[in-house]
C-alpha positions as a Python dict, from the first residue, in 0.01 Angstrom:
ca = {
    (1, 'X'): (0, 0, 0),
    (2, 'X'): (319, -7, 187),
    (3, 'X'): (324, 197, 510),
    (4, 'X'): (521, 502, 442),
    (5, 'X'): (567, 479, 131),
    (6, 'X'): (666, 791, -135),
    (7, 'X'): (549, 849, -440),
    (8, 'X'): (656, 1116, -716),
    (9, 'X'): (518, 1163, -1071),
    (10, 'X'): (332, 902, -1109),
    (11, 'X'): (-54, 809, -1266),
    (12, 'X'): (-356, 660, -1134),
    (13, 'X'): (-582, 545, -1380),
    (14, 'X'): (-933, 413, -1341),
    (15, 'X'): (-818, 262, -1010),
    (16, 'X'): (-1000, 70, -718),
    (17, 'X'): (-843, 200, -374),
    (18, 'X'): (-1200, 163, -173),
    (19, 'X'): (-1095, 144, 168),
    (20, 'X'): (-767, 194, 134),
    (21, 'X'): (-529, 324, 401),
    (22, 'X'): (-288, 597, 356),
    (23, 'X'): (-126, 690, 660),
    (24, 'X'): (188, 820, 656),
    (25, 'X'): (200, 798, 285),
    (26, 'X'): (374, 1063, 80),
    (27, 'X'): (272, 1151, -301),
    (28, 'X'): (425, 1451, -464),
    (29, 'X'): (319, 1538, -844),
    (30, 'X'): (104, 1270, -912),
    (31, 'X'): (-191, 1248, -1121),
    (32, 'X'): (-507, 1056, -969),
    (33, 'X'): (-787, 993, -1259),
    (34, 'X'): (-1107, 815, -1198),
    (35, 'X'): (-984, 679, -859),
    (36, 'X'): (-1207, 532, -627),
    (37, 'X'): (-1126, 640, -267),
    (38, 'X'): (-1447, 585, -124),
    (39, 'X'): (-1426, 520, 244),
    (40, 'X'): (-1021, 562, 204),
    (41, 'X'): (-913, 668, 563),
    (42, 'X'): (-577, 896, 596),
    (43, 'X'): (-393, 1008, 848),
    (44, 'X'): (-99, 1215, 872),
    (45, 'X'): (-53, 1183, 463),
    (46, 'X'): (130, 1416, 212),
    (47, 'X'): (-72, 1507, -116),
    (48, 'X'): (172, 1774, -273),
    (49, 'X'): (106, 1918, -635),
    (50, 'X'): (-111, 1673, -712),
    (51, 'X'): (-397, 1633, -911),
    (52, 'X'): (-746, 1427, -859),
    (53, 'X'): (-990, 1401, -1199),
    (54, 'X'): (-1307, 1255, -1179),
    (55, 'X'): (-1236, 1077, -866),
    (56, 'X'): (-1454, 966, -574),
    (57, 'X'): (-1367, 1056, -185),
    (58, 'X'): (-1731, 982, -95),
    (59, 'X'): (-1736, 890, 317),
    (60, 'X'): (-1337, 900, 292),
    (61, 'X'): (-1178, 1018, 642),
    (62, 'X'): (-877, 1233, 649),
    (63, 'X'): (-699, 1344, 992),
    (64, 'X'): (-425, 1544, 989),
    (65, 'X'): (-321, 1460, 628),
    (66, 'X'): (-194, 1774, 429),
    (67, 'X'): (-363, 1836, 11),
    (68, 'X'): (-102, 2102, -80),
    (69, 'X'): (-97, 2324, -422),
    (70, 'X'): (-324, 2012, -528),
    (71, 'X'): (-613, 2010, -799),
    (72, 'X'): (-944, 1861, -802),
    (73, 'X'): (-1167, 1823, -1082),
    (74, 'X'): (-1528, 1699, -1108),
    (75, 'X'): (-1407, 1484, -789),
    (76, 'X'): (-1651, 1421, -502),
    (77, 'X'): (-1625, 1397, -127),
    (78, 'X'): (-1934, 1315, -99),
    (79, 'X'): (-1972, 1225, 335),
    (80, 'X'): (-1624, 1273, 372),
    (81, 'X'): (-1429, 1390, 706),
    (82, 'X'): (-1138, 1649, 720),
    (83, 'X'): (-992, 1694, 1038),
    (84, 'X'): (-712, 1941, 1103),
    (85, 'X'): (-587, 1895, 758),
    (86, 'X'): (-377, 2115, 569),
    (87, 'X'): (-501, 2214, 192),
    (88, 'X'): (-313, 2512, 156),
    (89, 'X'): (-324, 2662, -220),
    (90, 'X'): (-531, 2353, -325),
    (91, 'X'): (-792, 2423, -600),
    (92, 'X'): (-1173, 2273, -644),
    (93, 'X'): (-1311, 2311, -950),
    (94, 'X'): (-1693, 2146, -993),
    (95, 'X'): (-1634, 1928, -695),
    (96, 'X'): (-1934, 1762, -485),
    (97, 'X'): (-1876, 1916, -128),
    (98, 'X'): (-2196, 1852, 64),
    (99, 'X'): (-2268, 1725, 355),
    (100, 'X'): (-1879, 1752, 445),
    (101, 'X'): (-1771, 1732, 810),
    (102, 'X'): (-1494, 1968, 856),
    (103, 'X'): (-1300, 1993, 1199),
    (104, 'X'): (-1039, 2288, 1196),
    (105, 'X'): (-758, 2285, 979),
    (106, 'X'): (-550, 2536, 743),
    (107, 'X'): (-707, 2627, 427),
    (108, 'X'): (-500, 2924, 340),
    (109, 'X'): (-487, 3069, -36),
    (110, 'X'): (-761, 2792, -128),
    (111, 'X'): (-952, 2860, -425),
    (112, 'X'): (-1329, 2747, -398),
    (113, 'X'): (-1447, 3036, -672),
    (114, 'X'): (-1835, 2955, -748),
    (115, 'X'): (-1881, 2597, -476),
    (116, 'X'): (-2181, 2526, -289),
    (117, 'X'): (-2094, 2567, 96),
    (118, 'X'): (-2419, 2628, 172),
    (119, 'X'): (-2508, 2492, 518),
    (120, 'X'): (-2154, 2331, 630),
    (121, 'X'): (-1972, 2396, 925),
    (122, 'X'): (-1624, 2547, 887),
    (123, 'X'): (-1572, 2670, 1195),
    (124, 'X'): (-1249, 2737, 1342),
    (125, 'X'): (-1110, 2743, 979),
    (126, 'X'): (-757, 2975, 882),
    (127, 'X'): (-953, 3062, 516),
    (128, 'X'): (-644, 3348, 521),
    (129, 'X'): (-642, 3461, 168),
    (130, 'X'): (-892, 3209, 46),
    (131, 'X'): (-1099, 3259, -301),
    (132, 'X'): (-1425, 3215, -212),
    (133, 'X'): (-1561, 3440, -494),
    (134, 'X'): (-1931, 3362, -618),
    (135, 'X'): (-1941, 3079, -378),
    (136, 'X'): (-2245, 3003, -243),
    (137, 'X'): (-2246, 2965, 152),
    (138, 'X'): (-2580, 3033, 282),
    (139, 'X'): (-2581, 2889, 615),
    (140, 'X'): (-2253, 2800, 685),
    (141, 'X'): (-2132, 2820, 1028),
    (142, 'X'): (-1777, 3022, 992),
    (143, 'X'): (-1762, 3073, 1404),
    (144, 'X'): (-1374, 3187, 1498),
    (145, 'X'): (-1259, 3158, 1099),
    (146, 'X'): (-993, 3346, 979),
    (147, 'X'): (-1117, 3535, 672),
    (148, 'X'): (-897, 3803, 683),
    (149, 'X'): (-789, 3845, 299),
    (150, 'X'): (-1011, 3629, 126),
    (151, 'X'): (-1195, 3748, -139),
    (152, 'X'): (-1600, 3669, -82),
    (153, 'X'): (-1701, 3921, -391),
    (154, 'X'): (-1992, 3818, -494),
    (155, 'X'): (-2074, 3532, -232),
    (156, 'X'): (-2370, 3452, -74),
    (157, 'X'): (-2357, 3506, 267),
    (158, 'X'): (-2745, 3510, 359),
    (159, 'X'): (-2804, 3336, 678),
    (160, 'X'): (-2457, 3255, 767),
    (161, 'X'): (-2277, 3287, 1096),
    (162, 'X'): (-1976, 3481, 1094),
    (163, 'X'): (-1942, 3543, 1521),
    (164, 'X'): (-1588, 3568, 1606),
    (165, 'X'): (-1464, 3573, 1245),
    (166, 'X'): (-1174, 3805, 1141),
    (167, 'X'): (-1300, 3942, 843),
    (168, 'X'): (-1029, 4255, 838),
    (169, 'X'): (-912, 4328, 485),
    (170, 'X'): (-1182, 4061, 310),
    (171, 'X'): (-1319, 4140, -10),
    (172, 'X'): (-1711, 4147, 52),
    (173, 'X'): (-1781, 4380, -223),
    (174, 'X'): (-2176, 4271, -345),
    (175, 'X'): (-2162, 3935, -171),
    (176, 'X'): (-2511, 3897, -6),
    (177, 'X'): (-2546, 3941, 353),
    (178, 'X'): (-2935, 3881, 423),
    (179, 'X'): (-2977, 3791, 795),
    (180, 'X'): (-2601, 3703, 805),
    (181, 'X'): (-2516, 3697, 1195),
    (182, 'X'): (-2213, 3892, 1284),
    (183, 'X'): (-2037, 3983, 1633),
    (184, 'X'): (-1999, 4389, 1733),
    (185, 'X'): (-1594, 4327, 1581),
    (186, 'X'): (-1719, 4140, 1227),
    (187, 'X'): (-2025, 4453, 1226),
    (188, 'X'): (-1757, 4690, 1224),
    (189, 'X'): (-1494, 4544, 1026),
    (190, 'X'): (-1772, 4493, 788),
    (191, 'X'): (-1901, 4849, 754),
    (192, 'X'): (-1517, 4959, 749),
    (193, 'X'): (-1498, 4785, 431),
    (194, 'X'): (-1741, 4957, 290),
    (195, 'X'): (-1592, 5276, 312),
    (196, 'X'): (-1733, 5357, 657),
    (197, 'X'): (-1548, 5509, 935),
    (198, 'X'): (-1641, 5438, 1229),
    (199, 'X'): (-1530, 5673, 1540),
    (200, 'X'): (-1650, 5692, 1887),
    (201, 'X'): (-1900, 6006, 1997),
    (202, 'X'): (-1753, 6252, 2116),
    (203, 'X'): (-1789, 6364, 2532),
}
C-alpha cells in the first residue's frame, strides 16, 4: 500500500491484506468482499460509503481512523481495537463483535439493531441517535455514553452500567432493565420516559 493513498469505487475480492497498514489511507465507495484484515493496524484512515462482506478484522487495531455511512456484513472483528474512531451512520448487520476493545469515539446514528454487546465496554461513547433496537447488551459498561436519542426498544439492558449516561429522549420502551445500574440523573430520566413526572415535595 502506498502511504496516503486514495481510493474511490473500487473492489476487493477474496483478498490477503493480513497485517497490512493503512494509515493515512483514504477509500471512498469501495466494496471490500472476503478480505482478510486480520491484525491490519490503521490509523488516522478514511472508510467513507463503503462496504465490507464476509470479511475478517479479527485482532485488527484502528486509532483514530473514521468508518463513515459504511456497511458490514457477516464481517468479524473478532479481538479487534477501536480507539477514538469515528463510525458515524455505519451499519452492522450479523457481524462478530465480541471481545472488542473500544476506547471512546463517535458512533452517532449507528445502526447495531439485534448485535450481541453483551459484556463490552463502551464507555465514554457519543451513541447520539444510535439503533440499538433488540440488541443484546447485558453487561456492558456504557459509563459517561451519550444515549440521548437512540432507540434501545426492546434491548436487553439486564446488568448493565449506565452511571453518568445521558439517556434524555432514548427510546427504552420494553428493553429489559434487570439489575441495570443507573445514577440519580439516568433513574430519573428513565422514569420520565415512562410517562412519569417527577416533581419535588412540596414545603
Amino acid at each position: 500500500m502506498t502511504d496516503d493513498a486514495t481510493w474511490t469505487d473500487e473492489e476487493f475480492l477474496d483478498e490477503d491484506w493480513y497485517g497490512q497498514d493503512l494509515s493515512g489511507q483514504t477509500y471512498r465507495g469501495c466494496t471490500f468482499r472476503e478480505v482478510d484484515l486480520t491484525e491490519a493496524v490503521s490509523q488516522g484512515a478514511m472508510f467513507e460509503s463503503c462496504e465490507f462482506d464476509n470479511c475478517r478484522l479479527n485482532a485488527s487495531t484502528h486509532t483514530n481512523t473514521a468508518f463513515v455511512a459504511c456497511q458490514l456484513r457477516r464481517t468479524s472483528l473478532f479481538g479487534a481495537t477501536l480507539e477514538g474512531c469515528k463510525l458515524t451512520g455505519t451499519t452492522f448487520v450479523e457481524c462478530t463483535l465480541r471481545p472488542l476493545t473500544v476506547r471512546a469515539g463517535q458512533w452517532r446514528a449507528v445502526l447495531l439493531r439485534g448485535a450481541q454487546l453483551g459484556g463490552l465496554e463502551l464507555d465514554g461513547l457519543d451513541l447520539q441517535e444510535a439503533d440499538l433496537q433488540e440488541a443484546d447488551l447485558t453487561g456492558a459498561s456504557l459509563l459517561r455514553c451519550d444515549l440521548s436519542r437512540a432507540s434501545l426498544r426492546k434491548a436487553r439492558l439486564d446488568e448493565a452500567d449506565l452511571r453518568g449516561a445521558n439517556i434524555q429522549g432514548a427510546d427504552l420502551a420494553f428493553a429489559t432493565l434487570r439489575g441495570t445500574t443507573l445514577d440519580l440523573a439516568g433513574a430519573v430520566a428513565l422514569v420520565e420516559a415512562q410517562g412519569a413526572v417527577v416533581e419535588a415535595v412540596p414545603e
